[in-house]
SERO-4910 file (N, C-alpha, C, O; in steps of 0.05 Angstrom, whole numbers):
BEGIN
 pado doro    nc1    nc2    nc3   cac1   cac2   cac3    cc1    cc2    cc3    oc1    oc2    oc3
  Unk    A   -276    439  -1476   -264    437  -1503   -242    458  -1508   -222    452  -1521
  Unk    A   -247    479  -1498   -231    504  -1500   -200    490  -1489   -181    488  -1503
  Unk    A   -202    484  -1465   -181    470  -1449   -163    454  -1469   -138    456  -1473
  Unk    A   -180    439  -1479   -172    415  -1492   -158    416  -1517   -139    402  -1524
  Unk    A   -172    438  -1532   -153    457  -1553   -125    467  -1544   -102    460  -1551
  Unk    A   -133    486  -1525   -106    499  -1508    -84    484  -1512    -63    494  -1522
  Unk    A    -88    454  -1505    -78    437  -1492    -50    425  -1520    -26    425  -1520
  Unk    A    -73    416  -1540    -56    414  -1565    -44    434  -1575    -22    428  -1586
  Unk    A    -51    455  -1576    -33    479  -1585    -10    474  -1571      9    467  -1585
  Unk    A     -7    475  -1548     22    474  -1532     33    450  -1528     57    449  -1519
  Unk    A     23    432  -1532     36    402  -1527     33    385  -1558     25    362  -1563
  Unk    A     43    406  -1574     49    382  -1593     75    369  -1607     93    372  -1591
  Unk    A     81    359  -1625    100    347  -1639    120    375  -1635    143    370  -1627
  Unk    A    117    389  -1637    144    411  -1647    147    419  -1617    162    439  -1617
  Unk    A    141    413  -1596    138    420  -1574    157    401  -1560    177    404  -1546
  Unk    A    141    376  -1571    167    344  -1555    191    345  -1570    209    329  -1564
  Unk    A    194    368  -1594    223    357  -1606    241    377  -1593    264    371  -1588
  Unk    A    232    403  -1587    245    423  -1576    259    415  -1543    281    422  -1535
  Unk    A    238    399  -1530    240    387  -1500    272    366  -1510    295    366  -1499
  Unk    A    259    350  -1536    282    323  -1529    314    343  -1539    337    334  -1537
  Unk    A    309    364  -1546    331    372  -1563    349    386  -1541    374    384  -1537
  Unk    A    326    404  -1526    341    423  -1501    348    396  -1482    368    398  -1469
  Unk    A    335    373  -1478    354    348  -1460    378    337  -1469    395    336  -1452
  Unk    A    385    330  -1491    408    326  -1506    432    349  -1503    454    345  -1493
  Unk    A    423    375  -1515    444    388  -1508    449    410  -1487    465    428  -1487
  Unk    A    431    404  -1468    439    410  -1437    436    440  -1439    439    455  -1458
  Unk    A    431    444  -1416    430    471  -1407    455    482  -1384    455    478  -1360
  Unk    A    473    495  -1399    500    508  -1393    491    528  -1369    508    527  -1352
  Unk    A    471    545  -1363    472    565  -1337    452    548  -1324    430    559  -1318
  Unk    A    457    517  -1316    444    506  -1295    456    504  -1274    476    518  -1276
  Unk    A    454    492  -1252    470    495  -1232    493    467  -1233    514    465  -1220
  Unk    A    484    452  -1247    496    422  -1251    516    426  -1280    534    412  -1289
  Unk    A    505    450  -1289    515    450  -1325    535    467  -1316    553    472  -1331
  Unk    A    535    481  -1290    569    505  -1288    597    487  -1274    620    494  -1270
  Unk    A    579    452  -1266    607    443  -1249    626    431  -1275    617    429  -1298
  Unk    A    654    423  -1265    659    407  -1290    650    379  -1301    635    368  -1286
  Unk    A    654    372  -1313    644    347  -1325    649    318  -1314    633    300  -1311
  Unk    A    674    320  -1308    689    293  -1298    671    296  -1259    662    278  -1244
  Unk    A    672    314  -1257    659    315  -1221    629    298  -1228    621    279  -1215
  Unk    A    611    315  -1260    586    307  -1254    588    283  -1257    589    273  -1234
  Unk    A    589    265  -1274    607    245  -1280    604    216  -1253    588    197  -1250
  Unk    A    628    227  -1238    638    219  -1213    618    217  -1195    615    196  -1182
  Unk    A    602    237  -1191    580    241  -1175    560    218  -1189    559    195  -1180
  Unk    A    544    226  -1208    528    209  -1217    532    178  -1212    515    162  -1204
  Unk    A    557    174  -1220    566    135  -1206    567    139  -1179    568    115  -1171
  Unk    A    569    152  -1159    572    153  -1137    534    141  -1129    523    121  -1118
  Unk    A    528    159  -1139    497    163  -1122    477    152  -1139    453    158  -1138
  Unk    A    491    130  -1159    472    102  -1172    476     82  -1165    462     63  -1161
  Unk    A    510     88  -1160    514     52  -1147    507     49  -1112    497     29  -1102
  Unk    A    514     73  -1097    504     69  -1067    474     60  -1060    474     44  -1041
  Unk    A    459     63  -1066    431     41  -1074    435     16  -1075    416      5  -1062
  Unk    A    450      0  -1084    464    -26  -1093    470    -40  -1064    469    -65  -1063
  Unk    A    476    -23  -1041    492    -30  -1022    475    -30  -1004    483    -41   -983
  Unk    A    451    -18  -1003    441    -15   -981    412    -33   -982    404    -42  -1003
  Unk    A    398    -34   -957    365    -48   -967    349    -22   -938    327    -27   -928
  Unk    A    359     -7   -934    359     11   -904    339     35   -928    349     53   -941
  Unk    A    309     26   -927    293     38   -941    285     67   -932    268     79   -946
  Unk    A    298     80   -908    307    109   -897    328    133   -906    330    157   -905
  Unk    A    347    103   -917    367    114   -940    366    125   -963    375    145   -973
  Unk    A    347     97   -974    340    100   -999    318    119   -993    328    138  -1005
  Unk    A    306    125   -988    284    153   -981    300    173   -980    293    189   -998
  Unk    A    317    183   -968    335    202   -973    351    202   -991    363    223   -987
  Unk    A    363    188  -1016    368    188  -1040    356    190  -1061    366    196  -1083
  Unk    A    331    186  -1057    316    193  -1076    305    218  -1077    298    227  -1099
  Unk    A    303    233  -1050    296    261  -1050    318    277  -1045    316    295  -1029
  Unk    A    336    274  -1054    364    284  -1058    372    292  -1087    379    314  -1096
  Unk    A    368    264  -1101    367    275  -1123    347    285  -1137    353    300  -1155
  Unk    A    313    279  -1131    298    283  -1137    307    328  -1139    311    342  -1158
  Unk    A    306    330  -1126    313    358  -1107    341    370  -1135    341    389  -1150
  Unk    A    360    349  -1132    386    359  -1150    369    359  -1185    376    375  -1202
  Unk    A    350    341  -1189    342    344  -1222    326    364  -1221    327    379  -1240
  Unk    A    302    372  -1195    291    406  -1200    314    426  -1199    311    445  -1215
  Unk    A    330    427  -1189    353    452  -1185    375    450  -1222    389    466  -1234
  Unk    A    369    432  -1224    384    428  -1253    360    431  -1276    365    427  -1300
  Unk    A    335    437  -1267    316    448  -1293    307    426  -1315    300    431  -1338
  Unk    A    310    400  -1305    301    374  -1325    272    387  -1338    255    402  -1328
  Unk    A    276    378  -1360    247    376  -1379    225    364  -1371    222    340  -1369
  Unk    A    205    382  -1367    177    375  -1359    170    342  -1376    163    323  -1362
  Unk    A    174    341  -1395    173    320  -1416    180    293  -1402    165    275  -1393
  Unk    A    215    298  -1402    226    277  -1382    216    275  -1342    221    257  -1326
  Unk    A    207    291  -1340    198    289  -1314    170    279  -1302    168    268  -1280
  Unk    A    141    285  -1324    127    267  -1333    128    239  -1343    114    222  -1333
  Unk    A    152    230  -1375    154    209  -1369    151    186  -1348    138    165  -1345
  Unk    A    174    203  -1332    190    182  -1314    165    177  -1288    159    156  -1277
  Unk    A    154    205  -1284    129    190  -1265    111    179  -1272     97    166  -1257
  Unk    A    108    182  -1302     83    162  -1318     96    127  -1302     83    115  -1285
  Unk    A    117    120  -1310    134     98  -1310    138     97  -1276    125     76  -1273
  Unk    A    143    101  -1258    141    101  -1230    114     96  -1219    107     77  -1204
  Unk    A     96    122  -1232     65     98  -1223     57     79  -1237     37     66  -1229
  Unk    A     66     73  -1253     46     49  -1270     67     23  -1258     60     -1  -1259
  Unk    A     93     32  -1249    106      2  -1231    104      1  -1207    114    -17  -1194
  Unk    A     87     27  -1194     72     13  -1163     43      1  -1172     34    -15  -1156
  Unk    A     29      7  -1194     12     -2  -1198      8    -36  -1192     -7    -50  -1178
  Unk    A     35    -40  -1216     35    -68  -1224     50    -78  -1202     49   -103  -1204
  Unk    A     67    -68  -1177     70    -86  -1156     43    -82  -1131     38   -102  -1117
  Unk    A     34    -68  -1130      5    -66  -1113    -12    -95  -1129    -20   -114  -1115
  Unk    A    -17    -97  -1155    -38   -121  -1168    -22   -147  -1156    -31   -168  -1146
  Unk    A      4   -140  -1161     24   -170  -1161     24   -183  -1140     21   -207  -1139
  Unk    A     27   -168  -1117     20   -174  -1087     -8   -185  -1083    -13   -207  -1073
  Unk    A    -28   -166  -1091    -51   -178  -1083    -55   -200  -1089    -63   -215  -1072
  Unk    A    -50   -209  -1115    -53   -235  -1132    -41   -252  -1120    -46   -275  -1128
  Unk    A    -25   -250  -1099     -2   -272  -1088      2   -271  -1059     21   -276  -1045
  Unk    A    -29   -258  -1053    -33   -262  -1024    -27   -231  -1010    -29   -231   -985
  Unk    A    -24   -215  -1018    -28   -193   -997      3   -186   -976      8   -169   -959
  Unk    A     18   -208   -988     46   -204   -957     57   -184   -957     67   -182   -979
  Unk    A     61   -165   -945     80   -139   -937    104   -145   -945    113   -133   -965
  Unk    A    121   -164   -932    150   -171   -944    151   -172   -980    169   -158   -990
  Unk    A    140   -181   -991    137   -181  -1021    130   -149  -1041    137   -140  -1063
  Unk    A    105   -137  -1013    111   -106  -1031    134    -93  -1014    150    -80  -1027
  Unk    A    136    -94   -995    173    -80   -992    197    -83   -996    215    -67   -992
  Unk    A    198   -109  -1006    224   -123  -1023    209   -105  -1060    224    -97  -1078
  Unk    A    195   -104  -1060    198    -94  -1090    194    -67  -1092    200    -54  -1113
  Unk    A    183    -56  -1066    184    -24  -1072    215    -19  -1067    224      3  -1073
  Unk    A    229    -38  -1058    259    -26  -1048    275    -32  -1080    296    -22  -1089
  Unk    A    260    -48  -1090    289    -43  -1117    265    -28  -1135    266    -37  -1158
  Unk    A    248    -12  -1133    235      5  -1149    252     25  -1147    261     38  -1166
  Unk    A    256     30  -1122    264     61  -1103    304     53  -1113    324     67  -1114
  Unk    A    302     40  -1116    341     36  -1126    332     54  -1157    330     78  -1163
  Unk    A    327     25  -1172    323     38  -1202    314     67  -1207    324     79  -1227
  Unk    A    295     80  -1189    280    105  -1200    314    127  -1186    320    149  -1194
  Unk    A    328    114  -1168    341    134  -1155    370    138  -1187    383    158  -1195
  Unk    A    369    111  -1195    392    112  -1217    372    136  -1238    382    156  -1248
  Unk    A    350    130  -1241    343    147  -1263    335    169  -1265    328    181  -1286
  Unk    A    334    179  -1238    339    214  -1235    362    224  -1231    366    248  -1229
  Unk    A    385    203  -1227    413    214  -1220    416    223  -1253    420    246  -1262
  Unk    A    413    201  -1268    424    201  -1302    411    224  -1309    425    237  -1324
  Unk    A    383    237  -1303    372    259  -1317    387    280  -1303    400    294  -1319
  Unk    A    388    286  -1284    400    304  -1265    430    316  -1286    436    337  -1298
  Unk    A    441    289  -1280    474    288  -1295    474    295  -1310    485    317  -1313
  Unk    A    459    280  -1337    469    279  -1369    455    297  -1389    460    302  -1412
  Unk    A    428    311  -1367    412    331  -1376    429    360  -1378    423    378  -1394
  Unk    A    450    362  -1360    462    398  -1350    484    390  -1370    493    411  -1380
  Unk    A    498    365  -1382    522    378  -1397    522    379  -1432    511    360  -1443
  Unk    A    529    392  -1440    520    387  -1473    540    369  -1484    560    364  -1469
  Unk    A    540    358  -1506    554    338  -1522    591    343  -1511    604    327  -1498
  Unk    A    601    366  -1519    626    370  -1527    646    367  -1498    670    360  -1496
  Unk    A    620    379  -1467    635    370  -1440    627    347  -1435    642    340  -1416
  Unk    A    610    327  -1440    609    299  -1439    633    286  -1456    650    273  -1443
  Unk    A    637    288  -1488    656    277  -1495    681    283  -1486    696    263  -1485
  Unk    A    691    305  -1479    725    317  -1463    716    297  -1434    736    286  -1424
  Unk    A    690    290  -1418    702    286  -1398    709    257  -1401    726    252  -1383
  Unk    A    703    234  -1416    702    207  -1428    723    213  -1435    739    206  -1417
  Unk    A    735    224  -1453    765    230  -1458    785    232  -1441    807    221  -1443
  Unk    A    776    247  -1421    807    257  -1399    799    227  -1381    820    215  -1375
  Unk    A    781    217  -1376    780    191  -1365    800    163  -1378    809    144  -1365
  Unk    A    802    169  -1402    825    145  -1414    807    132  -1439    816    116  -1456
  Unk    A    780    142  -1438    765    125  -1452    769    123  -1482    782    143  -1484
  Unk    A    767    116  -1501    778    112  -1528    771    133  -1541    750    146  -1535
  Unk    A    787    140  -1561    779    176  -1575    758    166  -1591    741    183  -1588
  Unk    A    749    151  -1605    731    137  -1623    706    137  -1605    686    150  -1612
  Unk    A    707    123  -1583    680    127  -1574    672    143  -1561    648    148  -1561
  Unk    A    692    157  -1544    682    196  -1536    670    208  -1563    650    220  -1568
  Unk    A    690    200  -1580    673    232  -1611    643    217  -1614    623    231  -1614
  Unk    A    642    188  -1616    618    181  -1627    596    197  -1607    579    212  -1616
  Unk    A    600    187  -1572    583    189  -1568    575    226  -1572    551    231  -1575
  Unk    A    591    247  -1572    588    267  -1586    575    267  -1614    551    275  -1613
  Unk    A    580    263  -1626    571    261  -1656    544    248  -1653    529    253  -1672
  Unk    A    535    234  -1636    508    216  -1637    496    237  -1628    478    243  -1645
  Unk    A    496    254  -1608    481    282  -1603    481    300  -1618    459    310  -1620
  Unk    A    499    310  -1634    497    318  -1661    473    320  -1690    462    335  -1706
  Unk    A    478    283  -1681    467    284  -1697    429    287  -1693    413    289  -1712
  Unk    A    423    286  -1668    404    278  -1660    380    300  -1672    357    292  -1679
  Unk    A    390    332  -1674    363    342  -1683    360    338  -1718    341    344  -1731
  Unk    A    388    325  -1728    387    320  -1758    359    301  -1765    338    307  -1777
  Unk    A    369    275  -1752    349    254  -1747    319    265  -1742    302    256  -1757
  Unk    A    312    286  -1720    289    284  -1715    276    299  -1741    253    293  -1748
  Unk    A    289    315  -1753    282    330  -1775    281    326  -1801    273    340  -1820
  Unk    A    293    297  -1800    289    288  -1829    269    269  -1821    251    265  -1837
  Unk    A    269    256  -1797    240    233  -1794    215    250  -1799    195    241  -1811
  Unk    A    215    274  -1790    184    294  -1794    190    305  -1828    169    309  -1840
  Unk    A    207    308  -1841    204    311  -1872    191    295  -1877    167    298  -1881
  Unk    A    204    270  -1876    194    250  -1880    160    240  -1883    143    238  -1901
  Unk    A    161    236  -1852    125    231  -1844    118    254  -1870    110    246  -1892
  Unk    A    121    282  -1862    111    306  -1868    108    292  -1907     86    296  -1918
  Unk    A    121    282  -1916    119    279  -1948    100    260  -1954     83    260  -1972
  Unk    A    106    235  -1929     84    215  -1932     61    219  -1939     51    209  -1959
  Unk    A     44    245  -1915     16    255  -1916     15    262  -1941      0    250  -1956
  Unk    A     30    280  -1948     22    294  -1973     14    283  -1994     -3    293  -2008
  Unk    A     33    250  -2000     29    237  -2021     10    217  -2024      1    205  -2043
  Unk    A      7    215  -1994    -24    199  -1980    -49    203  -1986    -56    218  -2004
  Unk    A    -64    190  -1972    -99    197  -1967   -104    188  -1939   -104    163  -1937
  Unk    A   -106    198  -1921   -117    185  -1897   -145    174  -1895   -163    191  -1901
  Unk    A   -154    153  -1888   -179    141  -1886   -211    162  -1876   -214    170  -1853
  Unk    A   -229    166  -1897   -249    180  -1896   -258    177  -1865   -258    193  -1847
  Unk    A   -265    153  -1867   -282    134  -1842   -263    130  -1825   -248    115  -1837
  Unk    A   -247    140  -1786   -236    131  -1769   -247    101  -1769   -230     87  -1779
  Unk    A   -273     84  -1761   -278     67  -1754   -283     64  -1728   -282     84  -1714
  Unk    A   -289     40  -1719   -294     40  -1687   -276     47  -1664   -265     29  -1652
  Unk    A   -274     70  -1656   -247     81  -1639   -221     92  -1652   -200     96  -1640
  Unk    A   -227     95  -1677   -212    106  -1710   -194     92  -1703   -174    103  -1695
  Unk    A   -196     61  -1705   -171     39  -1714   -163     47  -1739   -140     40  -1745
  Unk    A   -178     63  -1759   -170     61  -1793   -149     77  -1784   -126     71  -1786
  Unk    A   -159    101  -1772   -132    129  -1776   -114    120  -1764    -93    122  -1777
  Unk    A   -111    104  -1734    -87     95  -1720    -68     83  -1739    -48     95  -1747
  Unk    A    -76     47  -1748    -69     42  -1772    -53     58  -1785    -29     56  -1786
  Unk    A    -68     76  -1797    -50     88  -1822    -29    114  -1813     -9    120  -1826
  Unk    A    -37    127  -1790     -9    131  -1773      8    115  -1771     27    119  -1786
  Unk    A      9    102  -1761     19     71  -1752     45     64  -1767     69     65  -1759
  Unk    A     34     57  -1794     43     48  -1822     67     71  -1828     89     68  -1837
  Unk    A     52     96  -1821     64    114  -1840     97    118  -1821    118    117  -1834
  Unk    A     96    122  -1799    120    118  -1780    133     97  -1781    156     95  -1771
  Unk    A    119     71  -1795    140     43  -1791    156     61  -1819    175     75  -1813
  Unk    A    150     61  -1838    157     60  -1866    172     94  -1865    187    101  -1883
  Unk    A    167    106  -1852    183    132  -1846    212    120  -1836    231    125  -1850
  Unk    A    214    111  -1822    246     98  -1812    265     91  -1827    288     98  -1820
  Unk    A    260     75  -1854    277     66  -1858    287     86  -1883    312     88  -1882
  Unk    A    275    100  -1902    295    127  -1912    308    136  -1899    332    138  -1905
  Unk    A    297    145  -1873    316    164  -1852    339    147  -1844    360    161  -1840
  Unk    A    342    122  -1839    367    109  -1832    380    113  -1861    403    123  -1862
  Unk    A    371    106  -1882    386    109  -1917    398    141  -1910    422    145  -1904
  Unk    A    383    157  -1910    390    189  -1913    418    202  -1887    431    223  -1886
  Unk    A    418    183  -1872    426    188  -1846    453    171  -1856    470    186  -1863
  Unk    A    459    146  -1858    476    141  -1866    493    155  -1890    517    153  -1893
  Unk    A    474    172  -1908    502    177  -1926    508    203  -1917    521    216  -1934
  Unk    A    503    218  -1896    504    252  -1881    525    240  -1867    546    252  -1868
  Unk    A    524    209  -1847    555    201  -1837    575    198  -1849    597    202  -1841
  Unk    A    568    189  -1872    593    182  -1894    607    206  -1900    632    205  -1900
  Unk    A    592    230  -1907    600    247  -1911    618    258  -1892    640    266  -1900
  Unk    A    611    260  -1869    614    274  -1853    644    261  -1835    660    270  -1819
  Unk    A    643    241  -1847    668    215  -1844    682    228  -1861    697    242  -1847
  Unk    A    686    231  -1880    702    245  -1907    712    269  -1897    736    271  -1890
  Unk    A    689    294  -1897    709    308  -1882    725    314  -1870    740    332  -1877
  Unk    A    727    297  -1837    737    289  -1817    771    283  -1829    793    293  -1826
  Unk    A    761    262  -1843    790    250  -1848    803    261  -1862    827    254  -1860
  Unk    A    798    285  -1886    808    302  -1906    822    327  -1884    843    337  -1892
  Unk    A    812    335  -1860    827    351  -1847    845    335  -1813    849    343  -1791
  Unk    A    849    310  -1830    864    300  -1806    856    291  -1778    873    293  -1761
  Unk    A    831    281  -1772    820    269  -1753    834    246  -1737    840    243  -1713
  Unk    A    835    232  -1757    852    205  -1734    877    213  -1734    887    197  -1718
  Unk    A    900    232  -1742    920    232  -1736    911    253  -1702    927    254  -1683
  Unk    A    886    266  -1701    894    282  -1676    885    269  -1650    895    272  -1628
  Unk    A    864    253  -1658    857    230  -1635    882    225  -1621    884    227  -1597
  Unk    A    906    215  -1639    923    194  -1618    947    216  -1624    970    207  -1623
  Unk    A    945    238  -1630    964    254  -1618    959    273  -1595    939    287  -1591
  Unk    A    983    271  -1579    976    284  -1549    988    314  -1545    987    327  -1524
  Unk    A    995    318  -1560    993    351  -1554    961    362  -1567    955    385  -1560
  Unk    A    944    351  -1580    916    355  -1597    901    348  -1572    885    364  -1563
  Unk    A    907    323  -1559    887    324  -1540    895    339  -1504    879    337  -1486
  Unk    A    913    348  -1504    914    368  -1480    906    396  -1501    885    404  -1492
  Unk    A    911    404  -1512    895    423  -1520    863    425  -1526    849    445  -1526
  Unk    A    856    402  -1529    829    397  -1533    813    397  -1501    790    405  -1498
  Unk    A    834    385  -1474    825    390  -1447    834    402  -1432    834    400  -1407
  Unk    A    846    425  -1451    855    448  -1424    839    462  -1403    845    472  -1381
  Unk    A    815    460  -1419    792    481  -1411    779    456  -1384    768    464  -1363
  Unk    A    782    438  -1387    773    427  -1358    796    434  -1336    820    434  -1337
  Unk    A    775    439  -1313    787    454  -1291    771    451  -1263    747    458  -1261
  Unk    A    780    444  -1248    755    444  -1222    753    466  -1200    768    463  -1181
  Unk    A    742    482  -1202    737    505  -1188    735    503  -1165    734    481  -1152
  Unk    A    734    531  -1153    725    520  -1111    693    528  -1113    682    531  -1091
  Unk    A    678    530  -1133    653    517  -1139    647    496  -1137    625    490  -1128
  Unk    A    671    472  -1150    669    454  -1149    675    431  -1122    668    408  -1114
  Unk    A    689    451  -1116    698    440  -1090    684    443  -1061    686    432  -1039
  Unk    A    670    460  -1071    640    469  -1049    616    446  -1053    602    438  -1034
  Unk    A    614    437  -1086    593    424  -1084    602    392  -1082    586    373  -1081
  Unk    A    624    389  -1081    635    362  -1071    633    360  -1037    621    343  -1025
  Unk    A    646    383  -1025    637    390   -993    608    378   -995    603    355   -986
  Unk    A    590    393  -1007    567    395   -999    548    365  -1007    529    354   -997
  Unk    A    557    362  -1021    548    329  -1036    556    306  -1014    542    286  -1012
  Unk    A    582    310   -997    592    291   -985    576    298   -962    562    279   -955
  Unk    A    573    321   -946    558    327   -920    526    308   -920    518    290   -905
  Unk    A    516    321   -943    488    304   -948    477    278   -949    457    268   -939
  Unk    A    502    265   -969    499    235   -960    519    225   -932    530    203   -928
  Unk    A    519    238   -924    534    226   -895    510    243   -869    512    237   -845
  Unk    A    495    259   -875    462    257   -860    454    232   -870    464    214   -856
  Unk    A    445    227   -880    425    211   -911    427    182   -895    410    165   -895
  Unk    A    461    179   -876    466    156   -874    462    155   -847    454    134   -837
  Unk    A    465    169   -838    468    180   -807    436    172   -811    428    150   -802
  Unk    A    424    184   -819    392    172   -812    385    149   -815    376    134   -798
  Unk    A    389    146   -837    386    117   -840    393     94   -816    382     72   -816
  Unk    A    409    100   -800    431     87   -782    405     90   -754    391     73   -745
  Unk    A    407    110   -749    391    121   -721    357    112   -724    344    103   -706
  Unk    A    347    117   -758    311    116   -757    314     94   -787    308    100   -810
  Unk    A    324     72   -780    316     46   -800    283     37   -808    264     31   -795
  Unk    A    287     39   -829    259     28   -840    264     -5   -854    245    -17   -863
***
């Protein structure tokens, strides 16, 4: 029981908001958060789509512990790293049942462990990537790419906004209780209390989208009172806005070194095929 206490003390609500908050805005002295943006970028499509190309399940074994290897060296969130193996075993689970159910054939679980092992390889590249850079070198690098100034700031501003959101959904809940009563009696396996959790989170959402929308509005207002869309599509605003991107011979070491690895990765694959 002691354990089990322990357990909630450290893993609670203020615990998962701190995890989703440090994933959003990245950790700057990581080893992935010191390259520039446009490389991580580059890299990340590099080493999601090469999976796509191959079915050489020696490859994909060495891409997956490649990056597996690049998201520990980049410090991903225990949170996100649980997730994602919650979700990796419970889809060997359900292809181990699926097979049996349909006869036991080897070809059928190695055709599906091979696009398990693609997808899981895209979704440690994206944590790896999008975990080390914070909002402002994600939006400059969408920007210096050509991509539209409207949807670089958004997707900035959506991270922004993100610990607003989590903090008015817990006012929120947080006012509900207060003005509540939670059910005396849980019930058989406390369906009553689930229930009324339940409820209280559906009906928590939709203030927070009301309250959330008029903090954008606002926040729209300002923008445009100090000249926002005239700096978007003016180009001396946006080279000054990406001067600061630059590719180092840091960067150029870990492009060396990125390219050496998947050209083993392939080299094996080539010589010891699975």
């Amino acid at each position: 029981m002691e354990f089990v206490s322990r357990l909630k003390k450290t893993y609670n609500l203020e615990w998962i908001k701190l995890e989703l908050l440090k994933t959003a805005f990245g950790k700057k002295d990581s080893y992935m958060g010191r390259k520039d943006p446009r490389l991580i970028i580059a890299w990340y499509f590099i080493v999601s789509l090469l999976p796509w190309f191959t079915f050489n399940q020696t490859i994909l074994a060495g891409l997956l512990l490649y990056t597996t290897v690049m998201s520990l060296v980049s410090r991903v969130s225990p949170l996100i790293i649980t997730l994602l193996t919650i979700g990796v075993i419970s889809e060997l689970f359900y292809i181990i049942v699926l097979v049996l159910l349909f006869g036991g054939e080897w070809a059928a679980f190695s055709s599906l462990i091979t696009f398990t092992m693609k997808i899981t390889i895209m979704s440690i590249a994206s944590i790896a990537a999008f975990a080390s850079m914070d909002p402002e070198k994600l939006s400059d690098a969408l920007l210096s790419f050509g991509v539209p100034p409207q949807f670089s700031f958004a997707v900035s501003y959506g991270y922004r906004m993100l610990p607003i959101l989590l903090d008015e959904y817990q006012q929120i809940i947080l006012s509900f209780r207060l003005r509540g009563k939670a059910p005396c009696n849980g019930g058989f396996f406390k369906w009553r209390t689930i229930y009324y959790y339940s409820k209280i989170v559906v009906k928590a959402f939709y203030p927070m989208m009301l309250n959330t929308a008029k903090k954008t509005r606002t926040t729209v207002e300002a923008l445009e009172v100090k000249g926002f869309t005239y700096s978007l599509h003016n180009k001396e605003a946006k080279k000054l806005k990406l001067s600061h991107l630059k590719v180092s011979a840091q960067d150029h070491r870990f492009i060396l070194l990125s390219f050496g690895i998947l050209l083993v990765i392939y080299a094996a694959g080539k010589y010891y095929p699975l």
